[in-house]
C-alpha positions in Angstrom: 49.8 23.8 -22.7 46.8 25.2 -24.4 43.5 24.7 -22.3 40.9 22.9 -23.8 36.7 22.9 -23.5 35.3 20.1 -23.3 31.8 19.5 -23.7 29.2 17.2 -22.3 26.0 17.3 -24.5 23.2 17.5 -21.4 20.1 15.8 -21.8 18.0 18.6 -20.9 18.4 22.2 -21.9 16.8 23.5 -19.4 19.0 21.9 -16.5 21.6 24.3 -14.5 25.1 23.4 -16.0 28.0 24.0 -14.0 31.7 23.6 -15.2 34.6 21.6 -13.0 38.3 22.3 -13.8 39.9 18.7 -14.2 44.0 18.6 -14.2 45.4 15.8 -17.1 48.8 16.8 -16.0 51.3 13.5 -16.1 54.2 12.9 -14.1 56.5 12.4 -17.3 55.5 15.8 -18.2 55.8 17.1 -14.7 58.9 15.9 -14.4 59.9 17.1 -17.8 59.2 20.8 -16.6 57.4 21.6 -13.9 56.8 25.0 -14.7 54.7 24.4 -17.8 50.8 25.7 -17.2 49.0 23.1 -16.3 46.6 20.9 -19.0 42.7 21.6 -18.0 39.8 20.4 -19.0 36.4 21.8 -18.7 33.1 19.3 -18.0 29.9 19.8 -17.8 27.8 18.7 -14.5 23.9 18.5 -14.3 23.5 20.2 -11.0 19.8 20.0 -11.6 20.0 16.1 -11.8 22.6 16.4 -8.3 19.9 18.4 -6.5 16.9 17.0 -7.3 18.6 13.4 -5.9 19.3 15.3 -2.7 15.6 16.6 -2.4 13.5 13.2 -2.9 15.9 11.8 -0.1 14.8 14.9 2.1 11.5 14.9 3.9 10.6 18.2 3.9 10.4 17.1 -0.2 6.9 15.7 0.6 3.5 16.6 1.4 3.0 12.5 2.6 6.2 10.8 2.8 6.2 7.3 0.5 6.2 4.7 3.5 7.3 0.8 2.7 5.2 -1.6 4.6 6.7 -4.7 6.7 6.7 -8.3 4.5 3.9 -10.2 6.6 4.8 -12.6 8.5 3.7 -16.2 8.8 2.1 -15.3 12.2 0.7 -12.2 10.7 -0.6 -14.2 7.7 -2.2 -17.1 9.4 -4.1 -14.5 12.3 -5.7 -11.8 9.3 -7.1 -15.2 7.4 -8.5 -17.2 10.2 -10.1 -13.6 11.0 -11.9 -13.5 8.6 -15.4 -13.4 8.2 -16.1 -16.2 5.7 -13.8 -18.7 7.4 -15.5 -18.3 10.7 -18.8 -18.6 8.8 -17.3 -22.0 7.4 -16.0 -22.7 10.9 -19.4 -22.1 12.4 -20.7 -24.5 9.8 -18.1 -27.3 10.5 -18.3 -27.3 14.5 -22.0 -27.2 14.6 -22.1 -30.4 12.4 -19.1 -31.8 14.5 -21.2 -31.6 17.6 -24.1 -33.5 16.0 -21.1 -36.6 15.0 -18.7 -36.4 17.8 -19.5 -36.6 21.8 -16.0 -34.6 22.0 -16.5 -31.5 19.3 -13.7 -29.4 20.8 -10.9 -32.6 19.3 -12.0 -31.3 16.2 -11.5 -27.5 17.0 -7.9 -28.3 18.1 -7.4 -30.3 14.3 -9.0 -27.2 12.3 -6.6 -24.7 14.2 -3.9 -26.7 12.6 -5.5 -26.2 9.3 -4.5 -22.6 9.3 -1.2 -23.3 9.8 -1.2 -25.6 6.6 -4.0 -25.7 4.6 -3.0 -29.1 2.9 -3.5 -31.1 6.3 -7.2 -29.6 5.4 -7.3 -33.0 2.7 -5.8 -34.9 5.2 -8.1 -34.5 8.2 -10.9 -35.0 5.7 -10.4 -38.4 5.0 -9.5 -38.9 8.4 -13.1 -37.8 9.0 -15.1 -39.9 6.5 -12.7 -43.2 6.9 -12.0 -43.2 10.4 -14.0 -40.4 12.9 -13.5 -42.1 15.8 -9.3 -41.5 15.2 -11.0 -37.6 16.2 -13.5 -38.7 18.9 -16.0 -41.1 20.0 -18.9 -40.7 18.3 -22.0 -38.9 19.7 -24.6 -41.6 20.9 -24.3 -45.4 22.0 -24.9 -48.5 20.8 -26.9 -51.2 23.1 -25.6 -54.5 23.2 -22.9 -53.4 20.3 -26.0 -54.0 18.1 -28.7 -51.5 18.3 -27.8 -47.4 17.4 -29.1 -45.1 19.9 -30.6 -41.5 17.8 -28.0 -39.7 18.0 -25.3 -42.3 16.9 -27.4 -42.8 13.9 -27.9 -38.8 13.2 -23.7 -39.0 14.0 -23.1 -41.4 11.3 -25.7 -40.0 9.0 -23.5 -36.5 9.3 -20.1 -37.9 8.6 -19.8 -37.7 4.9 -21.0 -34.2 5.0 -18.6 -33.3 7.9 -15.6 -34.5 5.6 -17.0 -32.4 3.1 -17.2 -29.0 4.9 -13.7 -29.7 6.1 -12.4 -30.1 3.3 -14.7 -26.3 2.3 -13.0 -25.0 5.2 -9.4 -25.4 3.9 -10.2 -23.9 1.0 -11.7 -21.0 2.3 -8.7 -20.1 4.5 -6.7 -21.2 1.5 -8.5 -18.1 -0.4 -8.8 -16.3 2.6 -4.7 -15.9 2.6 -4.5 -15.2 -0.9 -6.7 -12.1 -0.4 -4.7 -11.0 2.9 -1.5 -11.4 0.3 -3.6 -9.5 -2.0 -4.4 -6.6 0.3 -1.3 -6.4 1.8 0.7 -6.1 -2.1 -1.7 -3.3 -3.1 -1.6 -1.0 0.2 2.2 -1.5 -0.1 2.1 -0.3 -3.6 -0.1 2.5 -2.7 1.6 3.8 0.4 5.1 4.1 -1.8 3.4 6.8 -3.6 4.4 10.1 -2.2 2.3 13.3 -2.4 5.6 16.0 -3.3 5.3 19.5 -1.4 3.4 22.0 -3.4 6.2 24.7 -4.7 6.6 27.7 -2.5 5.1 29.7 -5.1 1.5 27.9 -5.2 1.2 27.8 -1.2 2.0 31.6 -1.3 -1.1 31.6 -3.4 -2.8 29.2 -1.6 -2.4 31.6 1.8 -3.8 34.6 -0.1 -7.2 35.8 0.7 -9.2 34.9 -1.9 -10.5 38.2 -3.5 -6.6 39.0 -3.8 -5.8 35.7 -4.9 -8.3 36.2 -7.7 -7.0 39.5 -8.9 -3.6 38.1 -9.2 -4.3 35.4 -10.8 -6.7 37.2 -13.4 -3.5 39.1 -14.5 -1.4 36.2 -15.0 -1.0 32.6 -17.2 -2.0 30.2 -15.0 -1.1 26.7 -17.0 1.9 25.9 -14.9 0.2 26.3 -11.8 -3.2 24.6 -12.7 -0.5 21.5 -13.9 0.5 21.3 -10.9 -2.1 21.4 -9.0 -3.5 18.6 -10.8 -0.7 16.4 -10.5 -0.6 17.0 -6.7 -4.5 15.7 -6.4 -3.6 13.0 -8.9 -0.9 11.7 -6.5 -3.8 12.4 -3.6 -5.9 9.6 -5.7 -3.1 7.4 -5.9 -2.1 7.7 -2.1 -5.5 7.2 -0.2 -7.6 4.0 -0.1 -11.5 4.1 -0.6 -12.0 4.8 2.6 -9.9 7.1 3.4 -10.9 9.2 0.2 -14.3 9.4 1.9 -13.0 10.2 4.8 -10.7 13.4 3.3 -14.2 14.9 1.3 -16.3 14.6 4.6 -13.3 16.2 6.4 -13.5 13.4 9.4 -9.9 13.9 11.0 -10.1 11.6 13.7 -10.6 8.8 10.8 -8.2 10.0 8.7 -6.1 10.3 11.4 -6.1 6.1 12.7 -6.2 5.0 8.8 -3.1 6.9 8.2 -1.4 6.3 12.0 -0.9 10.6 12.2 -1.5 13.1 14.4 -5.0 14.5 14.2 -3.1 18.1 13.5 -1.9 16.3 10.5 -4.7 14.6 9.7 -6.5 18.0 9.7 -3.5 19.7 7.5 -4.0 17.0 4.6 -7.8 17.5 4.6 -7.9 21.8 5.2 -4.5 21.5 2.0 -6.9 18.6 -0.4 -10.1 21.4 -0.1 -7.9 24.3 -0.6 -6.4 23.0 -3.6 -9.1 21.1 -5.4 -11.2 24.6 -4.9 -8.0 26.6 -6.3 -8.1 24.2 -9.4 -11.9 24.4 -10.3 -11.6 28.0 -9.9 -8.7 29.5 -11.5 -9.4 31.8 -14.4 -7.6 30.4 -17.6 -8.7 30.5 -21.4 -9.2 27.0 -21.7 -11.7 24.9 -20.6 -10.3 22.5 -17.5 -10.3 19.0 -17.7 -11.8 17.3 -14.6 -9.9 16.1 -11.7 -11.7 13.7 -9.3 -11.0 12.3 -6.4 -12.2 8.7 -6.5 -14.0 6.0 -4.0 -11.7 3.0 -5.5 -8.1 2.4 -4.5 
């Protein structure tokens, strides 16, 4: 039989194309005669496609590896919200009325805890409040004879409408509280995905040149594909870092950088000496056109 070539169009004309010999022999034609040459085909394989796979799945691919954070769990959700600041401001608010209408406060501290587990007990223990407070605690003060209110019983029942009402603020505070924990937690996960790739081997040749030679070289040369690059490698440096961090790479703060990121100080100290090098390569390299500016910004 007469070998045959065929084609696979690639998709990119640039890619390496590589050829693999495929055998369409049958067994009826085996069998037929065995001596025949054998029927092959040629295909086309995107080894470019193959290898670049390979690469994103190894880690010496990256500059900062993409890193997938834990889901948060229940635990984890109820501690960050009751943490924060505006619902022990509300808190504050609530138990310092509660001492004024109950001569036990702490009951009520025990019922808000539960809140945090399930905000909608927050309605409940409300109405408990304003319908029956004494279902909580005895109310602060006495009564003499059953008929005549000590002070405090009557600031305690003066304060119980209000004390409904600031419970019933406190559940919704934790309420929003959780939804910007949630919040938090979906955007740094979305951020942290984003790898920084390695610089090429070519640019961090550069990169370790003194800069007088660097200069020279790179007067004598077009410099578009590597001033691309370098600005999508500080583009995916603005996409990685948080606010904070970002002020911590410009002032060069390691240690920071370092407990924000959960690295080594040495690599804490690589990302911010690599970030200088290569923002000060890009603003510098001689090139006919004017450069477009690349910032590193203070929002995440």
């Amino acid at each position: 039989m007469e070998k045959q070539d065929q084609k696979i169009k690639s998709h990119h004309e640039n890619e390496t194309i590589q050829y693999a010999e495929v055998l369409i022999n049958s067994k009826s034609n085996e069998n037929k005669n065995p001596h025949k040459e054998e029927n092959v085909q040629y295909i086309e394989i995107n080894k470019n496609h193959y290898e670049n796979k390979v690469q994103e799945k190894n880690p010496a691919y990256f500059f900062i590896a993409p890193k997938e954070l834990d889901p948060l769990t229940p635990n984890q959700l109820i501690k960050k919200a009751a943490s924060d600041i505006s619902v022990q401001e509300q808190k504050r608010g609530v138990m310092h009325l509660a001492k004024t209408v109950f001569a036990n406060p702490s009951q009520l501290d025990s019922k808000l805890k539960q809140i945090n587990d399930d905000v909608t007990l927050g309605k409940v223990l409300s109405n408990t409040v304003q319908n029956s407070p004494e279902a909580i605690s005895e109310l602060a003060g006495s009564k003499i004879f059953g008929i005549i209110k000590s002070p405090k019983r009557r600031a305690a029942e003066k304060h119980i409408s209000q004390l409904s009402q600031e419970i019933e603020k406190y559940a919704d505070t934790v309420e929003d509280s959780m939804k910007r924990v949630i919040k938090h937690h979906n955007a740094k996960n979305k951020r942290l995905v984003q790898p920084v790739k390695m610089l090429s081997v070519e640019t961090q040749r550069i990169l370790d040149l003194p800069k007088d030679l660097r200069n020279e070289i790179l007067q004598n040369q077009d410099n578009s594909k590597l001033k691309s690059e370098l600005a999508s490698f500080l583009h995916q440096m603005n996409c990685r870092f948080s606010r904070e961090e970002k002020i911590m790479l410009k002032a060069g703060n390691c240690k920071m950088l370092a407990g924000s990121m959960e690295i080594s100080k040495e690599k804490a100290e690589n990302i911010i000496n690599t970030f200088h090098d290569v923002k000060d390569l890009y603003y510098n390299i001689p090139i006919d056109k004017t450069p477009y500016k690349i910032e590193i910004s203070q929002t995440s």
